[in-house]
Every structure is written in structure tokens, then in C-alpha cells.
N, C-alpha and C positions, 0 to 999 in steps of 0.2 A: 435803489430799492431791490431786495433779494426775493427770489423763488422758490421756496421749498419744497422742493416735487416730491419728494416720498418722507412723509411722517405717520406715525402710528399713533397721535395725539387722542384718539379713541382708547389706547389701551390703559389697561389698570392704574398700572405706574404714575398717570397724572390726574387721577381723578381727587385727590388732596387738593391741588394747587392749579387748577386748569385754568382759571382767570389770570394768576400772577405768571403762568406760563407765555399765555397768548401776550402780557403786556413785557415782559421781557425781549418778545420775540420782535416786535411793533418799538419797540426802543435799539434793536440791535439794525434795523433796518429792513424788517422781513415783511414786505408787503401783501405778499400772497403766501398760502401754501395750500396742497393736497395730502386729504385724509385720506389712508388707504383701507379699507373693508376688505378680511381676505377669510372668513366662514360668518355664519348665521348673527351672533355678537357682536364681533366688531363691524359689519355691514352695518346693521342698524344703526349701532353708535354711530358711525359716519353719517349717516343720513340725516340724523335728528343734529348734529354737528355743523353742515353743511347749511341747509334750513335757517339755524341759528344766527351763524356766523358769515356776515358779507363777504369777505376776504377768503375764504376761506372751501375750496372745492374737493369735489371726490372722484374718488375710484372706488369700483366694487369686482369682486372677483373672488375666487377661492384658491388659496395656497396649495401648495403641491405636496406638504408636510401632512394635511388632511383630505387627501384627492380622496381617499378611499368613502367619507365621511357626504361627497357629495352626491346630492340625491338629483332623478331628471328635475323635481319641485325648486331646486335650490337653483338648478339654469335658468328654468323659468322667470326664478325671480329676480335673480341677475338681471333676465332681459326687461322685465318691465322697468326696474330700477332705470337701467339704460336712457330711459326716456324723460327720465329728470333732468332740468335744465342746467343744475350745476355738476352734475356728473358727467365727466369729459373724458376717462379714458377707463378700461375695464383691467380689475388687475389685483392685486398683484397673483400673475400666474407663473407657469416654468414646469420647471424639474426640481427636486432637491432629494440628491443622490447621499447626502451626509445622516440624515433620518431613516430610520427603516420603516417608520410606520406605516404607510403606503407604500405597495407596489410598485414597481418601473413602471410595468404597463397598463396600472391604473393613474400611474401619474401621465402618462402619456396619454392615454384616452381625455383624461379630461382639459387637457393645455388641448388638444387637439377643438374637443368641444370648445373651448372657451375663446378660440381664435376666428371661429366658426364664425359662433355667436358674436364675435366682433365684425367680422366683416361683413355680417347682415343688417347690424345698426349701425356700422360705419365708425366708430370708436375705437383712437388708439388704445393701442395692449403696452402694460406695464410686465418685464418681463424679471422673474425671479430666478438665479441661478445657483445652485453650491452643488459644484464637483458632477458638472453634466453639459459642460458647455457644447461638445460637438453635438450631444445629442437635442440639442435645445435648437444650435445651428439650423442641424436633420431637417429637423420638424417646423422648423420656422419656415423654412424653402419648401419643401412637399405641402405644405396648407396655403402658402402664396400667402402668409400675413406681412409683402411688402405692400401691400392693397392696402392697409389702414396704418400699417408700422405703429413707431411707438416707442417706446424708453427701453434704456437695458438698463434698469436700476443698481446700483450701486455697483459699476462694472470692477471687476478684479480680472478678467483672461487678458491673453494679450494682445498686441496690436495688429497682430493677425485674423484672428477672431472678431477682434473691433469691426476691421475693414471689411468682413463678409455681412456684418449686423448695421454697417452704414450702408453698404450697398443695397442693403431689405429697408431702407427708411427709415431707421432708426436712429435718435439720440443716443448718446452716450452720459449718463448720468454717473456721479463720481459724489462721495460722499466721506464722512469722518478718517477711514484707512487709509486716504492721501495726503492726510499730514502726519501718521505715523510715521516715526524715522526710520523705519528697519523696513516700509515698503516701498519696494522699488519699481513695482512693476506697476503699478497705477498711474505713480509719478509720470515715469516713462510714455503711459497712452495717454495722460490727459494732455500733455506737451503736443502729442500727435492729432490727437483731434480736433479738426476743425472747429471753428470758433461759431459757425451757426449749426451745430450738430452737440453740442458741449452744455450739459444742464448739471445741475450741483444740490444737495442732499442733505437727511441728517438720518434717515431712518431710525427716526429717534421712539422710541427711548435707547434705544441700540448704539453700535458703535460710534460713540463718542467721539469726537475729534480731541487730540493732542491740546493742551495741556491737562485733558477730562479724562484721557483713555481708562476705560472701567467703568466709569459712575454713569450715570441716568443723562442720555443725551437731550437736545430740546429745540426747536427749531431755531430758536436765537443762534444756536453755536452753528450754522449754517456759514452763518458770518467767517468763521474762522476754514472753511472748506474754501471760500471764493478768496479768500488773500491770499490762503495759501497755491491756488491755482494761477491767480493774477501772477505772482511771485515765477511761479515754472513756467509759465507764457511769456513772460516779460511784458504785461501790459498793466495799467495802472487797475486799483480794485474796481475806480468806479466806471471803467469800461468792463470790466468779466461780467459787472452787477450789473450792468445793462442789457449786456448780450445773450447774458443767459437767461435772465427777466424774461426780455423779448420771444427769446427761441422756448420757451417752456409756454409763453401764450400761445404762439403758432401752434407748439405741439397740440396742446389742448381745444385749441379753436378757442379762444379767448380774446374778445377784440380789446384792442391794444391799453382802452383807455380803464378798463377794469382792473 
């Protein structure tokens, strides 16, 4: 049975087909997965998701594309959220140096907050990154968020960078871009990272895994991220699907038998 730590099964894109989504994903093998809530919208959606759906956990957080967007009211309610029983890790936060809509130093202030705000309810951090890696590093080491640690979502730096974000307590999460043929450098780190530090993705509706590359990803195709990892490990799928099951409950504090 698979894990699917980072979905965005709140967003628009599946509000057509959200039933015959979730039963595709339950036929491909996907037992659990995490909705991710990252402004005012899609938190809610998560929540009312969450509630709904047994299988089915969250995250809440505010993205780094809309830091500027975030209000003290909107930490606040992060933090109560926090206190929900299926909500297990806070997120998706970061940098993301590819947008200009936000400021560096308002993206920084508020990863700052929001790491804060973790280590006061004690919740892992889902951590968001494009084209800011050291400075994500920086800030992860100066705030001491190996105190709650937590995921580096759909990792793309390299195994240099990994090994500083294993040593802060974190997973390495790997998603759709490691079964494109033309990337080599994921390939290369999921091979290197340890096998209880190793969780797997769809960040769907987003990058699609190979043979989708382009169309509307879904957490079913999850499936196609753990063979193709199994494959670069050299270990059988229904050992990756175990391991990484496993190690996405620990992450989350999820006892075993959920």
C-alpha cells in the first residue's frame, strides 16, 4: 500500500471528478494520502477534506509565492488548525525564488514564522523550494527546525544539499520528475538516500510522472514514482511501498495500524 505525502487534491483541477479520483487512487494501491492547504482556500478545502475523508490527512501552511498575502490572523489560524487531530504536519512552506510576487525578505520573515509556529505545537514542516536552496539551508539551521524536522517535498538539489537537510531530520520526498528521462539529478539522490529517510509524491495536479508528463497529475500515478524508485534501488516495489508507507507514518506521527 502507497503514501502520498504531498497532493493538492483540494485544488480546482479535481473538483469535476473528486470521487472517481480518490477510487482510482484506492485501485492503484494508494492507502493514505496528505492534502496540502497552502493560503485561506485551499486550507479550508483541506479541512472540510480531511473531516470527510478517513484515509485521508492534512497539512496547512502558507506558500512562499503568496508570503506577502499573509496576515498575523492567518498564523493565528494556522495555529488553531494545528490542533486538529488529522492534521500532522504544517506546510507547505519555503522560499520560492522563481516568482516575484513576494519579497525575499517577506518570504523569509514568514518561513521564519511558520517554523516558529511549528516548534511550538511540535508539527513536522513540509518544506517548499524553487531556486533558493542554500538560503532555505540558512534558515532551516539559524531557526533549529531539526527540533520538529519534516519533508523536503519534491526534492530536485543535490546530494550535497540532501545530506545537510538529513542531518536537520528530514525526509527526502521525491515525486513525478524522477521518472522523467532527461533528470538525472533526482535519479542520482533518490539512489543515495537512505531507505528510512525516503517518502514519494505526486504533487498532483502538477508534475505528472512519465508516461503523463504534461496532463493533470492524480495521486494513483503515485504508483508509477515507487517502481520507478524500487527500479533505481534495486529492491522489489512491494518493499519501496512498504518502507515508505511506514516512514511517511513515523513522519507524521501516525500509528502504524491507520
Amino acid at each position: 500500500m502507497l503514501f502520498d505525502t504531498h497532493t493538492h487534491i483540494n485544488a480546482r483541477e479535481f473538483k469535476d471528478d473528486f470521487n472517481d479520483v480518490l477510487t482510482r487512487a484506492e485501485e492503484a494501491g494508494v492507502s493514505n494520502m496528505l492534502v496540502v492547504g497552502f493560503d485561506r482556500p485551499t486550507i479550508a478545502d483541506a479541512v472540510k477534506i480531511i473531516d470527510e475523508y478517513e484515509p485521508i490527512y492534512g497539512a496547512v501552511g502558507w506558500h512562499p509565492v503568496d508570503a506577502v498575502d499573509m496576515t498575523d490572523k492567518d498564523l493565528q489560524w494556522i495555529e488553531e488548525l494545528s490542533k486538529h487531530p488529522k492534521v500532522v504536519a504544517l506546510g507547505e512552506m519555503g522560499l520560492d525564488y522563481h516568482w516575484d510576487k513576494s519579497p525575499k525578505d517577506i518570504q523569509k520573515d514568514v518561513f521564519r514564522k511558520q517554523i516558529d509556529l511549528a516548534k511550538r505545537v511540535q508539527l513536522p514542516i513540509i518544506i517548499h523550494n524553487r531556486e533558493a536552496t542554500d538560503d532555505i539551508i540558512q534558515i532551516l539551521k539559524e531557526e533549529g527546525a531539526e527540533e520538529v524536522g519534516g519533508i523536503m517535498h519534491c526534492f530536485s538539489a543535490d546530494w550535497e544539499a540532501a545530506k545537510q537537510c538529513l542531518d536537520m531530520n528530514f525526509y527526502i520526498s521525491f515525486g513525478g520528475p524522477v521518472t522523467f528521462k532527461n533528470a538525472s539529478l533526482p535519479k542520482e539522490v533518490a539512489v543515495k538516500v537512505p531507505d528510512d529517510k525516503l517518502l514519494i509524491e505526486t504533487d498532483c495536479p502538477y508534475l505528472s510522472p512519465h508516461p503523463y508528463r504534461g496532463k493533470r497529475n492524480e495521486p494513483a500515478r503515485v504508483k508509477l514514482v515507487a517502481e520507478k524508485i524500487a527500479e533505481l534501488k534495486g529492491m522489489s516495489y512491494e518493499e519501496l511501498a512498504k518502507l515508505t508507507t511506514e516512514n511517511a507514518k513515523r513522519c507524521f506521527g501516525i500509528k502504524a495500524s491507520s
